[in-house]
ROSE-4610 file (N, C-alpha, C; in Angstrom, 1 decimal, always signed):
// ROSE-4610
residu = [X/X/X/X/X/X/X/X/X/X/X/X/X/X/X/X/X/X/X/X/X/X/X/X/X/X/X/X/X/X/X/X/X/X/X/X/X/X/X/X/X/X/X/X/X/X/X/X/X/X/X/X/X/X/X/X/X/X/X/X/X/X/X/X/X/X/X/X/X/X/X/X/X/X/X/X/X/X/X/X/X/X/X/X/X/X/X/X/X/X/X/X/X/X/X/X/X/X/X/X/X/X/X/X/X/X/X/X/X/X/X/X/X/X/X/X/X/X/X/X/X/X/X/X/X/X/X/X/X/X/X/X/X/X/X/X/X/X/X/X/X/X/X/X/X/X/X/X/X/X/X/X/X/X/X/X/X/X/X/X/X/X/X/X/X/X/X/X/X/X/X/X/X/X/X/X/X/X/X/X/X/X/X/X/X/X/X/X/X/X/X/X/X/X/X/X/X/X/X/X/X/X/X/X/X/X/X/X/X/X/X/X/X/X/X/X/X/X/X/X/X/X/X/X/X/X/X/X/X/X/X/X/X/X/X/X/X/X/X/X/X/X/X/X/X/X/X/X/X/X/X/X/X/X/X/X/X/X/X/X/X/X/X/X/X/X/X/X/X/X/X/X/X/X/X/X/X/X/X/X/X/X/X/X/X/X/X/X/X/X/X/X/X/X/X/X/X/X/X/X/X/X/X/X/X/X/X/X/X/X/X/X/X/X/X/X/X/X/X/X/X]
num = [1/1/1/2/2/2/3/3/3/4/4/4/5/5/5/6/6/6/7/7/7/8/8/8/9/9/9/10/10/10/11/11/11/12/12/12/13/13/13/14/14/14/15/15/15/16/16/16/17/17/17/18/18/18/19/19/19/20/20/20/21/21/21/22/22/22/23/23/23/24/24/24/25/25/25/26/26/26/27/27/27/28/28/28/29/29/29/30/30/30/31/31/31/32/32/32/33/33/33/34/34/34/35/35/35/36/36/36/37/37/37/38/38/38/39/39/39/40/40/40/41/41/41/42/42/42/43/43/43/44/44/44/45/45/45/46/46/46/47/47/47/48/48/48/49/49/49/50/50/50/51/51/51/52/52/52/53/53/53/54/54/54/55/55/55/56/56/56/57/57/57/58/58/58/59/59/59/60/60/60/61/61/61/62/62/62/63/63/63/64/64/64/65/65/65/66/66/66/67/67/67/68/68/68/69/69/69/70/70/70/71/71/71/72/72/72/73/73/73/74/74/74/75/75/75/76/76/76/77/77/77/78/78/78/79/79/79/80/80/80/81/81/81/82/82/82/83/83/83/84/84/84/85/85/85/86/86/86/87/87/87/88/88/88/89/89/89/90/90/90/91/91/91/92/92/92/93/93/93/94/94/94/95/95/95/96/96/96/97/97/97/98/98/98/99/99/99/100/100/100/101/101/101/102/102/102/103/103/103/104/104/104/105/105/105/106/106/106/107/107/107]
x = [+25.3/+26.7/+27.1/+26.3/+26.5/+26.2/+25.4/+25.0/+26.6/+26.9/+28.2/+29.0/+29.3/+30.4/+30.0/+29.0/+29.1/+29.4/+28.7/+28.8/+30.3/+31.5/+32.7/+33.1/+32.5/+33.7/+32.7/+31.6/+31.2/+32.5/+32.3/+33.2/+34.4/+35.0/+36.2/+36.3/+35.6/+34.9/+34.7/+34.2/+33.9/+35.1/+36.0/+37.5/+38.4/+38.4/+39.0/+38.5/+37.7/+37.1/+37.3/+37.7/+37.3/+38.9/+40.1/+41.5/+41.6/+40.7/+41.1/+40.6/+40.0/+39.3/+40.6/+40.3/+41.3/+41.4/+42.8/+43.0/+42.1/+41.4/+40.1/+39.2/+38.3/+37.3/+37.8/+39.3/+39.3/+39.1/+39.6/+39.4/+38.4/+37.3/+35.8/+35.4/+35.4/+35.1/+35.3/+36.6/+37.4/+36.5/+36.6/+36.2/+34.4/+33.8/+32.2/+31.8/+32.9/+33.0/+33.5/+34.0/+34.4/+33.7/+33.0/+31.9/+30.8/+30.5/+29.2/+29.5/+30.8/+31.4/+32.0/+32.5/+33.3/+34.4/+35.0/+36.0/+35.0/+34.0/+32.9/+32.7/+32.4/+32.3/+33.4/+34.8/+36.0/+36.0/+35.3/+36.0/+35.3/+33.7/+33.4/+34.1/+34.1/+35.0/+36.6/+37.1/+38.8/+38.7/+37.6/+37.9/+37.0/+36.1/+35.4/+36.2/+35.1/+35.9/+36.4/+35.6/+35.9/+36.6/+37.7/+39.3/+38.8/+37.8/+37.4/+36.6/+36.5/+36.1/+36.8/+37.9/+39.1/+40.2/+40.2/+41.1/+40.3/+39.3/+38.4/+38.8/+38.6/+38.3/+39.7/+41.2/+42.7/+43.1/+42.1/+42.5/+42.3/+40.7/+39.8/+41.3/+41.2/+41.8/+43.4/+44.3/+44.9/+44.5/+43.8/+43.5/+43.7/+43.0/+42.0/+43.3/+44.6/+45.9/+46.6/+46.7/+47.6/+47.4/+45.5/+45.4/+45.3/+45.1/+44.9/+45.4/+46.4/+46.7/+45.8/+45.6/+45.1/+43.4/+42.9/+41.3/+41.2/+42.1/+42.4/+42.6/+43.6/+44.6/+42.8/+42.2/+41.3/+40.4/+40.0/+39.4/+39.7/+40.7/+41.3/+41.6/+41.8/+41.9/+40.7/+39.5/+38.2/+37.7/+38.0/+37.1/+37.7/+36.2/+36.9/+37.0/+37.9/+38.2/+39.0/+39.4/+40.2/+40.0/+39.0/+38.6/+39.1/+39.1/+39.9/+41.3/+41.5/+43.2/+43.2/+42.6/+42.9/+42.6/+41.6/+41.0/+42.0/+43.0/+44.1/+45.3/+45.4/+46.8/+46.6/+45.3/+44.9/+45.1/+44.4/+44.1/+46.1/+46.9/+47.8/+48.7/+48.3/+49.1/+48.7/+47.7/+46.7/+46.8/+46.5/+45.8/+47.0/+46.1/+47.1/+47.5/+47.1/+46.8/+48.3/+49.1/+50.7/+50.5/+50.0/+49.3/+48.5/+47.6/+46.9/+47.6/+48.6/+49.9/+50.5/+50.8/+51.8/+51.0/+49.5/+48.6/+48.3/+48.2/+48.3/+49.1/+50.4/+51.7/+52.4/+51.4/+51.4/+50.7/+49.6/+48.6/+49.1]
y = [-8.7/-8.5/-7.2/-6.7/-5.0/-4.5/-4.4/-3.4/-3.5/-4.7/-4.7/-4.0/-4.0/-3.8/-2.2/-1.5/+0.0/+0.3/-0.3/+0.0/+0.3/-0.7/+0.0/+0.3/+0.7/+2.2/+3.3/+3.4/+4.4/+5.2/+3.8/+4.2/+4.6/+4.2/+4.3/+6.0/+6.3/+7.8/+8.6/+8.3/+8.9/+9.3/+8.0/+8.6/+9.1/+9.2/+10.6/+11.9/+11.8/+13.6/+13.9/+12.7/+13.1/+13.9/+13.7/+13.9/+15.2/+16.3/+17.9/+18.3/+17.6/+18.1/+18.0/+19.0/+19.2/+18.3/+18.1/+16.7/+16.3/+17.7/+17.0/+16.7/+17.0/+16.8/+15.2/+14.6/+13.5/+12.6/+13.1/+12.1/+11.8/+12.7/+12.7/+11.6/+12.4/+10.8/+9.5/+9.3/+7.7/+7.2/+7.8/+7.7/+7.4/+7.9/+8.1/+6.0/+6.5/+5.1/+3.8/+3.9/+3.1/+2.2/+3.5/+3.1/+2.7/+2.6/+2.0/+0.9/-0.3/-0.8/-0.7/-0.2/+0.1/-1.2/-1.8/-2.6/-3.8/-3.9/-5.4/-6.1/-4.7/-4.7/-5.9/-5.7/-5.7/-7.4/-8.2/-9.2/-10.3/-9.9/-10.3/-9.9/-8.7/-8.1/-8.1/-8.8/-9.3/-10.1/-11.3/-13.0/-12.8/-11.0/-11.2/-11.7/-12.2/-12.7/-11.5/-10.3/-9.3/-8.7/-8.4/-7.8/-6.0/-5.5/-4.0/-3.9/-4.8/-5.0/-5.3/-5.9/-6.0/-5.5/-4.6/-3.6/-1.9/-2.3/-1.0/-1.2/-2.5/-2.9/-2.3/-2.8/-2.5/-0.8/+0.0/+1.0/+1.7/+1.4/+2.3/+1.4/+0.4/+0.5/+0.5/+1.2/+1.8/+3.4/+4.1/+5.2/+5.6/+4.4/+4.2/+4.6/+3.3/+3.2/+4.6/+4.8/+6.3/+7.2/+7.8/+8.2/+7.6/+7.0/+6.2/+5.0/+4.5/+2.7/+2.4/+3.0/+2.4/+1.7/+2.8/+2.1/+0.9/+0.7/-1.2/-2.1/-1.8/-2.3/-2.2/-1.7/-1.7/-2.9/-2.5/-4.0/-5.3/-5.4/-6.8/-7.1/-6.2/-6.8/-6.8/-6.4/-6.6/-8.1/-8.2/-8.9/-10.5/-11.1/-12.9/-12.9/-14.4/-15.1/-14.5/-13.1/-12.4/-13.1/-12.8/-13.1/-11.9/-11.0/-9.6/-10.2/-10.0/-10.5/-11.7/-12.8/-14.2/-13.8/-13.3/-13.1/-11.9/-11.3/-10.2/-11.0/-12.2/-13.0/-14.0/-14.3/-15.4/-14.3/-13.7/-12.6/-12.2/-11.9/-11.8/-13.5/-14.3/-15.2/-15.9/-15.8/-16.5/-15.7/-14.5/-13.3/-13.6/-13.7/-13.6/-11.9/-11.3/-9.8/-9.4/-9.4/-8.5/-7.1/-6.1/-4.8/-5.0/-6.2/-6.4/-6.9/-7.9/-8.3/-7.2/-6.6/-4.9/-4.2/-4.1/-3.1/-3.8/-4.7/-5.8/-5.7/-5.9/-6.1/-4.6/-3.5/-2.4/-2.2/-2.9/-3.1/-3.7]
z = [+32.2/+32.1/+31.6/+30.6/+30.1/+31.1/+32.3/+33.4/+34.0/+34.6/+35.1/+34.4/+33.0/+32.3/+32.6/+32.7/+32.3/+33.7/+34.8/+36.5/+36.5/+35.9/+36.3/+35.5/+34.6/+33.4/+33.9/+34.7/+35.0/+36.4/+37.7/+38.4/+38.3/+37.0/+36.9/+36.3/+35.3/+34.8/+36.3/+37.4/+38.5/+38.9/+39.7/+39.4/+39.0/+37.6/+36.6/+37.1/+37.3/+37.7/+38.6/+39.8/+40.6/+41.4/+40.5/+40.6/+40.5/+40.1/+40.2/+41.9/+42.6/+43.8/+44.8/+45.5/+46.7/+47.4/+47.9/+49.1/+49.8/+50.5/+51.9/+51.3/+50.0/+49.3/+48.3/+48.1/+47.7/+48.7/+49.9/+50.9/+51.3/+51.0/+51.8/+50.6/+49.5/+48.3/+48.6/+48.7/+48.9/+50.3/+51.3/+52.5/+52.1/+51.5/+51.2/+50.4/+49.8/+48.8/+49.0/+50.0/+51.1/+51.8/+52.7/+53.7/+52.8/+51.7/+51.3/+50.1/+50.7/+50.1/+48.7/+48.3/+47.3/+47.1/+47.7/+47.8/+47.6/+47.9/+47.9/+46.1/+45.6/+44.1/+43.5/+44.2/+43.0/+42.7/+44.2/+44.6/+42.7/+42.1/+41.1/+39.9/+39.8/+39.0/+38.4/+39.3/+39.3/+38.7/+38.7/+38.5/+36.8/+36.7/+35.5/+34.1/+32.9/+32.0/+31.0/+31.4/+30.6/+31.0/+29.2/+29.9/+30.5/+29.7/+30.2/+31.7/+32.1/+33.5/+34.4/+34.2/+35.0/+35.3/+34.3/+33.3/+34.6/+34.7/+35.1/+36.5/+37.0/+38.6/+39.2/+38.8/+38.6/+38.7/+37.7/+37.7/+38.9/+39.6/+40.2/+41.5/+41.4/+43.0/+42.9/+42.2/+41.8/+42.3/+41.8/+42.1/+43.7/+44.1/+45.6/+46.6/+46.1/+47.1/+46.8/+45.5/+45.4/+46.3/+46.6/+47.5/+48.7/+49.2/+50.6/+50.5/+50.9/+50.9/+52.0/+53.1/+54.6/+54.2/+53.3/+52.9/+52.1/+52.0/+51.3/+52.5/+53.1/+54.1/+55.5/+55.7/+56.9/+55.7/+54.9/+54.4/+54.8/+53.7/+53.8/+55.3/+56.1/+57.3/+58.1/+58.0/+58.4/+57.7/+56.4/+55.7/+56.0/+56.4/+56.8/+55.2/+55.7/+54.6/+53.5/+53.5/+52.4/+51.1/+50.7/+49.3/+48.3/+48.9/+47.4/+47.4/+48.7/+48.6/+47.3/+48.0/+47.0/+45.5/+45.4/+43.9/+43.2/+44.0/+43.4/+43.2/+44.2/+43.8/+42.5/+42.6/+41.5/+40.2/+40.3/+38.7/+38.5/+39.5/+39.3/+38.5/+39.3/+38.8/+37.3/+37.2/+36.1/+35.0/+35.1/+33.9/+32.8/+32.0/+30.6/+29.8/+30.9/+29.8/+30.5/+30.5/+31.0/+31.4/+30.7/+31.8/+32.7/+32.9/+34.0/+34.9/+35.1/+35.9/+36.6/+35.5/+36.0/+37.3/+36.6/+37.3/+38.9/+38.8/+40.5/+41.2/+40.2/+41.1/+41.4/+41.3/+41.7/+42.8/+42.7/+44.3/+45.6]
């Protein structure tokens, strides 16, 4: 559970830095992180019990839509069964943390 927990305050650390790089060089990121599922991660991570892990999973795909909404939107629409989708409406409707609510119902 601490591997998980550092895996996304690491990603999330990745994406902080990674906000000074030029537009074509963010895109090649997002796009890089993408293609080697990046979005696959979130679907455990949403429903995690830990608030710093869901707190992390929120930010990073926050970041993700600021730059690119479409690299979400080509998921969820590839992905059977939309399980991110479901597991973003549930953490939205359920979550007791109120910044976490906000940070979804920004997604």
């Amino acid at each position: 559970l601490e591997g998980w927990r550092n895996g996304f305050l690491f990603l999330r650390e990745l994406f902080e830095i990674s906000k000074p790089l030029s537009p074509t060089q963010q895109m090649a990121f997002y796009r890089s992180l993408c293609s080697q599922g990046l979005f696959g991660i979130f679907q455990g991570g949403l429903s995690a019990e830990d608030a710093g892990v869901r707190s992390a999973c929120t930010d990073i795909l926050l970041c993700t839509l600021n730059h690119d909404p479409s690299l979400l939107r080509e998921y969820v629409l590839k992905e059977s069964g939309g399980s991110l989708l479901l597991r973003m409406i549930h953490a939205l409707l359920h979550a007791q943390d109120t910044g976490l609510k906000a940070q979804l119902g920004e997604i």
